[in-house]
N, C-alpha and C positions, 0 to 999 in steps of 0.2 A: 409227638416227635421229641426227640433227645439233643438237644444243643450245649454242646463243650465250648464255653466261651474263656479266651486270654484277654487280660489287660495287665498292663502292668506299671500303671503311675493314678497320681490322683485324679485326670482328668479322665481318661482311661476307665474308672471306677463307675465317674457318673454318668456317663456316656452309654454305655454299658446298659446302667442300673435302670435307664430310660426305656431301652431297647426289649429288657427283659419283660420292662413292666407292658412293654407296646405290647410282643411276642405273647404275651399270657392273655391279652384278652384276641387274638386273633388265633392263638392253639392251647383250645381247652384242656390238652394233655399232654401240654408241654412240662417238660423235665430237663431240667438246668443242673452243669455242674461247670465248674471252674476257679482260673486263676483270678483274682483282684483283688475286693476290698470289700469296706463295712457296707457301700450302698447294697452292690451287687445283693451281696450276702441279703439284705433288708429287702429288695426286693425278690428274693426268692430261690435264688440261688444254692445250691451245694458248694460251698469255696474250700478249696483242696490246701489253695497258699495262698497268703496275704501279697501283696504288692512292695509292700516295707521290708520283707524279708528277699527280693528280688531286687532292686530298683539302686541301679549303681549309672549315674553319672558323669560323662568323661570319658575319652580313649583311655588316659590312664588307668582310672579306676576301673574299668572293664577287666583291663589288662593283669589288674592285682586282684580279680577277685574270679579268675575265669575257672579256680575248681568247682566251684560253689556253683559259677553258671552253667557250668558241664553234668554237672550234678543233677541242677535242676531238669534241664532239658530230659536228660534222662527218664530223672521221674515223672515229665508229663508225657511223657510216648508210653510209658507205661500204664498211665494212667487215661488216658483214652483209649490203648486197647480195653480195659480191663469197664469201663463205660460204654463203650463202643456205639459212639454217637450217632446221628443222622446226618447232621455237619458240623463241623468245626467252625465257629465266628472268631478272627481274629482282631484284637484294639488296636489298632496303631502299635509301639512298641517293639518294630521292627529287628532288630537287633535279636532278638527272642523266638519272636514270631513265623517270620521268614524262614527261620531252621526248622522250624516244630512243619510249617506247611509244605516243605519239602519233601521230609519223613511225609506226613501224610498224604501226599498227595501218589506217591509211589505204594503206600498201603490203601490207596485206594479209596479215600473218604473225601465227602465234600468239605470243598474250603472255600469260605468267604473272608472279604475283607471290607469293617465297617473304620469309617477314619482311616485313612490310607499312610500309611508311613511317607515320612517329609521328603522324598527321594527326589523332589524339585529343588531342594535345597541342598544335599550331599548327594553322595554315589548313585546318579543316576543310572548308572549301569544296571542296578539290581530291577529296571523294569525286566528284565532279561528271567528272571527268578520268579516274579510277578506274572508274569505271560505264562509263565510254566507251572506255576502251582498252587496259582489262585483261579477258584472259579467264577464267583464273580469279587468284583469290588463295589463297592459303595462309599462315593466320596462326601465330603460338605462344607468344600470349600468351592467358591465359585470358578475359580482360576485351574483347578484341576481338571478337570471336565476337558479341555480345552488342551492339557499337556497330555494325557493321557491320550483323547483321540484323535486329537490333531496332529501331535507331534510324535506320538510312538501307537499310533493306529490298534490301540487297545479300549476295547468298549466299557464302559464305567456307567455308574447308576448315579447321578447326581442328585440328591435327596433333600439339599438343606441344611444348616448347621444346628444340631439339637440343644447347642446354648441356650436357641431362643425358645424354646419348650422349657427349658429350665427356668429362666428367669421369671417368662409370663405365668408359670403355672404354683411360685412362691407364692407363700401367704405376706401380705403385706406388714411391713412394723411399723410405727410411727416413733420418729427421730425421738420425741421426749420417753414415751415407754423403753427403745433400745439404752438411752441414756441413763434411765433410773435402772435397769435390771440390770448393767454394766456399771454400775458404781463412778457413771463420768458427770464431767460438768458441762454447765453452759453453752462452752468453747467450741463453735465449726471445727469437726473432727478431720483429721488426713489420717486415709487407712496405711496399712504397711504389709504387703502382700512377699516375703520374704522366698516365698514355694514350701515345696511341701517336705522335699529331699534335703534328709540332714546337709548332704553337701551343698546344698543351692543355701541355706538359714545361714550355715557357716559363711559363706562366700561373701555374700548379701549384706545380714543384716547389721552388721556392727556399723558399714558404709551407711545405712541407712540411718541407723539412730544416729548418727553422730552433729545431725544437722536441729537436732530437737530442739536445743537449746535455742535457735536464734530464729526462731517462729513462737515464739509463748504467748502469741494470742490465738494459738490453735492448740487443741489437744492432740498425743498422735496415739492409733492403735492397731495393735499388733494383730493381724490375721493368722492364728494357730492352726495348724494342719490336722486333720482328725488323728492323720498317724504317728503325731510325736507327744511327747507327754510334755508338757509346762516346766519339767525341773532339766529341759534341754534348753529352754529357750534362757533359763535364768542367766546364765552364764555370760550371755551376750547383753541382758537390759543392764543386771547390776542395778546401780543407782539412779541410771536413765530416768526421767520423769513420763514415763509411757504406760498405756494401757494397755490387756492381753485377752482376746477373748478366743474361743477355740470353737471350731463347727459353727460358726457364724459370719461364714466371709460372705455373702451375698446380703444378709441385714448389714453387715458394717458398709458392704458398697455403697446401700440404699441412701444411705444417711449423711455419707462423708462430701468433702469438697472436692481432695483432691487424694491423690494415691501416686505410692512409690511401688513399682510392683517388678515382680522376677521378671524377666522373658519367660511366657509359655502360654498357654489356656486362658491365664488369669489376665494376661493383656486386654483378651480381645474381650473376656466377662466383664474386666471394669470399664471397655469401650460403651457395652450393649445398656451398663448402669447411668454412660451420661458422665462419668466423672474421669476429667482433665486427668489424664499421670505422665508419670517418667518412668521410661522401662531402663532395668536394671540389669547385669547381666556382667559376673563375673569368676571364670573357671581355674583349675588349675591350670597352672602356665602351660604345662607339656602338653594337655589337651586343646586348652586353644591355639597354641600354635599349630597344632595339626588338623585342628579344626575349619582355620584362617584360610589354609591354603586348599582343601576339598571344596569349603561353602562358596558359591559364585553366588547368592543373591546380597543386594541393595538393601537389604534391611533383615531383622529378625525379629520385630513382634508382627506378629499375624496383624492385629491392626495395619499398617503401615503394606506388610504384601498384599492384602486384600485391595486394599485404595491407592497401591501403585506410588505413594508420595509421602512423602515425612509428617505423617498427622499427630505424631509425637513423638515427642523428644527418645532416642536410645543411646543410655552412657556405655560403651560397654569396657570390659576389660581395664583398662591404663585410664578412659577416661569416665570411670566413676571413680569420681573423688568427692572427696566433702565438698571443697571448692564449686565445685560442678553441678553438683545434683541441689548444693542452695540457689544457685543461678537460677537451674531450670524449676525447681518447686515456686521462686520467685514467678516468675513467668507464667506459667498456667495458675497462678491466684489471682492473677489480672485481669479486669473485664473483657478485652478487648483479645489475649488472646484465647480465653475463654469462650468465648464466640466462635471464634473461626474452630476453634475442636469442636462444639457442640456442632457446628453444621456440618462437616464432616463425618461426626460419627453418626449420624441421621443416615445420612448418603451410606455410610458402611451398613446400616441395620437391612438397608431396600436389598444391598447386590447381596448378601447372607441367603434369599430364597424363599422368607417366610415360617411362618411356624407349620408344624406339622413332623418336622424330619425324621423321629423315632418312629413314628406310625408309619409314614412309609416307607423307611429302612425295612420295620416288621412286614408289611404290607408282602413288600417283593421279596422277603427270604422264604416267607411262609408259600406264597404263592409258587417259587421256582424248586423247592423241594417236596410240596404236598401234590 
């Protein structure tokens, strides 16, 4: 079979890169091509476009870059006729996605959808789009299951979340090896999870170091995104006393106390690692302001909507401050409220579904097209 698969962010990649690898050992003459990244690609993939040369952030910045996205779209309608897949698998990435499965679904190709676009959280309306041009979905978050067929009577494949195939299937590092082949010391480390979009580092991280100094009995280090190079991040450490390590965010979880991390994916990864954080999260003004008035949900790290309750701290917008985010890194270094996250995010690891999720994502794509 011939599988065209979209993602188009860092989460998206590995999510993906899981999928493919599931898909290869259930179809021995499967053939991959697609939009995403370096995983994809490692796993086996033809990749057409990177993820980094697509991945804009923000109503605004949509807005100021929509030849480019027009452009794109273009060339991947073209480029799936000229492939002329068996299905189309689409990442999350909606914005993107959604257009491409329209086009397709009117030319006549199957189209799936793994990780379902956030539409619980903004323009619901698009189940409407969904219903029409998706043929199946495959969710893996638990709470979906339950919007989609209860509340808009559309049938869905709830799978599991393939984080946890990620984490359990690492190779493990030991805290003093990570320490000696990072050039660090001693010092209980707090990671610094900034994302992976130049616009989310920019946003982010300067809020984030600015608190380094009045914690120096920890070290702090920088989790670098596979897709930006080291002489972007300079600009923001400077003189900073921080450390920077790159393609290493899951050994820095393993090892760290505590973590300051973007809103996104990486919430709910350093939920699954056990370590205490503070989610972070701040946009350009025009975007969140427009963003403020569509979002109806109670929280935005996936942590926190999974468990229904404030299981950790979110500064967002106006109130990430220095001020602020020392308060709260105070607070989860504490034993006491250290505790009550760790049992909490036990309880989040049970309602996630178990391990397995790629395989039977694979399982049921392979099965509903062969």
């Amino acid at each position: 079979m011939k599988y065209y698969i979209i993602a188009g962010e860092a989460s998206g990649d590995l999510h993906a890169s899981n999928l493919i690898k599931a898909l290869s050992t259930k179809d021995k003459e499967a053939t991959f091509r697609g939009w995403g990244g370096d995983l994809m690609q490692q796993a086996g993939m033809e990749l057409v476009k990177h993820y980094k040369e697509q991945s804009f952030m923000g109503f605004f910045e949509v807005i100021m870059n929509l030849r480019t996205i027009f452009s794109n779209i273009k060339y991947c309608k073209q480029d799936i006729e000229n492939f002329n897949p068996d299905v189309i698998i689409f990442i999350d990435y909606s914005g993107f996605n959604l257009k491409i499965a329209k086009w397709a679904k009117q030319h006549n190709y199957r189209t799936f959808y793994y990780v379902s676009p956030q539409i619980w959280a903004s323009r619901e309306g698009r189940i409407e789009a969904i219903k029409r041009d998706i043929d199946e979905m495959f969710v893996i978050l638990p709470f979906e299951k339950d919007f989609y067929e209860t509340k808009h009577q559309y049938r869905v494949n709830f799978v599991g979340h393939p984080l946890l195939d990620a984490i359990s299937s690492r190779k493990q590092v030991l805290p003093e090896t990570f320490r000696e082949e990072n050039g660090l010391d001693k010092r209980e480390i707090i990671a610094l999870l900034p994302g992976s979009r130049k616009q989310e580092i920019t946003n982010m991280l300067s809020t984030m170091l600015s608190v380094v100094d009045d914690f120096t009995d920890y070290q702090f280090v920088i989790a670098g995104a596979p897709s930006q190079e080291y002489q972007f991040y300079e600009q923001f450490i400077g003189k900073a006393n921080v450390n920077f390590v790159t393609g290493k965010t899951y050994d820095l979880l393993s090892v760290s106390k505590a973590a300051l991390v973007t809103s996104g994916t990486a919430t709910l990864e350093t939920a699954l690692f056990k370590v205490p954080e503070v989610v972070c999260y701040k946009g350009n003004w025009i975007s969140y302001q427009i963003a403020k008035r569509i979002i109806t949900l109670k929280y935005i790290s996936l942590v926190n909507l999974i468990m229904d309750k404030e299981v950790v701290k979110e500064l967002i917008q106006n109130d990430l401050t220095t001020k602020n985010l020392k308060t709260e890194l105070h607070k989860i270094l504490t034993p006491e409220i250290r505790e009550r996250i760790f049992l909490d995010y036990f309880e989040l690891e049970k309602k996630l579904g178990g391990k397995g999720a790629s395989m039977k994502a694979a399982q049921l794509i392979y099965d509903k097209i062969s």
